[in-house]
C-alpha positions in Angstrom: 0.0 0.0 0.0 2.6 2.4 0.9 4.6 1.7 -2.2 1.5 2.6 -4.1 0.9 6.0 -2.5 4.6 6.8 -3.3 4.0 5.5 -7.0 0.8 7.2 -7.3 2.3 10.3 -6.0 5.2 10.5 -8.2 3.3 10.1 -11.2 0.6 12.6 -10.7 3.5 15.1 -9.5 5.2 14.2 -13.0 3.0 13.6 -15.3 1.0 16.4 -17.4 -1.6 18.0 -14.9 -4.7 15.9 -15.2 -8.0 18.1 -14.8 -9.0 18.2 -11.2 -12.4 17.1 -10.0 -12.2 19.7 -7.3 -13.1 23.4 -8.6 -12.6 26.1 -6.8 -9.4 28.0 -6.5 -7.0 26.6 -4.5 -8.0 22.8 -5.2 -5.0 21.7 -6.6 -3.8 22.5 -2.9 -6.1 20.9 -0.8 -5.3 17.3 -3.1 -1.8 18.0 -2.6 -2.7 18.3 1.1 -4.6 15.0 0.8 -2.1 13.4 -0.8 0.9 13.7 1.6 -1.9 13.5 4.6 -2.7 9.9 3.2 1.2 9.0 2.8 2.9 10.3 5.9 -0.1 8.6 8.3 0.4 5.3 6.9 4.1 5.3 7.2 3.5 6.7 10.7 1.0 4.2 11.7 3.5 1.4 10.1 6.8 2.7 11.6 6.0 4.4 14.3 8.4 7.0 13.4 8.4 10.6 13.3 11.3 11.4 10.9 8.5 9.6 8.1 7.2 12.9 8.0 10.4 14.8 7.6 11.1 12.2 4.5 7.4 12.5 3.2 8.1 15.8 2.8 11.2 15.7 1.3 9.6 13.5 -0.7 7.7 16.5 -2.2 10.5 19.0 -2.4 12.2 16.2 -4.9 9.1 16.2 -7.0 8.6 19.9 -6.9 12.1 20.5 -8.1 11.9 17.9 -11.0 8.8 19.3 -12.4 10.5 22.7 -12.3 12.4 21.1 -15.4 9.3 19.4 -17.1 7.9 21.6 -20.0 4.5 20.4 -19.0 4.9 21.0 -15.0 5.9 24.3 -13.1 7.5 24.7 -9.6 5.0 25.9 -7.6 6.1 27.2 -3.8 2.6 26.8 -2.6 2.6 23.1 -3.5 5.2 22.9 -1.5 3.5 24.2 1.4 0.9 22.1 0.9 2.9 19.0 1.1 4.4 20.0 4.3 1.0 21.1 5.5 -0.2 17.6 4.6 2.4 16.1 6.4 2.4 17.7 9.2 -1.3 17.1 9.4 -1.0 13.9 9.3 1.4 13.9 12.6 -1.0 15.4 14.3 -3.8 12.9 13.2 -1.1 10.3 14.8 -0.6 11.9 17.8 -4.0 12.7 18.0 -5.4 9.5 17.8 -2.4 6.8 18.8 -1.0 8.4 21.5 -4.5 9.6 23.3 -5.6 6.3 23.0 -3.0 4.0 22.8 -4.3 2.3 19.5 -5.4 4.3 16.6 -8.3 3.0 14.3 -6.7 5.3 11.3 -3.7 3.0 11.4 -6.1 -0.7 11.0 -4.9 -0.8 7.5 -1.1 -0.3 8.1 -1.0 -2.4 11.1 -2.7 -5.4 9.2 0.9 -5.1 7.1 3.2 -5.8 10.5 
C-alpha cells in the first residue's frame, strides 16, 4: 500500500496536470494536502516514526524540483506548502489518535501489514 501512495504520488507530481475534480481556487492545494496526509499517516501508523514525516516531505520538495524542469509542470512554492502542511497534518492525526488512545483505528490498514 505504501509503495503505491509513493507510485501514485510520483506520477501525478510528473505527469502532465490531469484536470482536477475539485473546482474552486485553491483545489490543486487541498489534493496536494490530501495526498501527503494519506502517505505520511500510513508510514506513521507502520513505523511508528516521526522522521516519516520529515522524508514525506522531502519527498515533495524532490518532485517539486523535477517538475521545475518538465515543459508540462511548473515549480509551484505553494505546492510545496501544501505538502508540508499535509504532512504535518497527518502527525497530528497520529498523535491525535495513537498516542491519546494508545491504538489508533486510522492505522487498521497499516498495522494489518506488521
Amino acid at each position: 500500500i505504501g509503495f503505491g501512495l509513493v507510485v501514485a504520488i510520483s506520477i501525478l507530481s510528473l505527469m502532465p496536470p490531469p484536470p482536477t475534480p475539485l473546482h474552486f481556487s485553491f483545489a490543486d492545494k487541498v489534493e496536494h494536502s490530501a495526498g501527503y496526509f494519506a502517505l505520511g499517516l500510513y508510514f506513521l501508523c507502520l513505523t511508528k516514526q516521526t522522521r516519516v514525516v520529515f522524508a514525506v516531505f522531502l519527498l515533495g520538495v524532490g518532485l517539486e524540483g523535477i517538475q521545475a524542469f518538465l515543459p508540462w509542470r511548473t515549480f509551484d512554492m505553494w505546492d510545496l506548502v501544501a505538502n508540508g502542511l499535509g504532512a504535518v497534518l497527518s502527525y497530528a492525526a497520529y498523535l491525535l489518535f495513537w498516542k491519546k488512545n494508545g491504538k489508533n483505528s486510522l492505522c487498521v490498514i497499516a498495522q494489518k501489514q506488521d
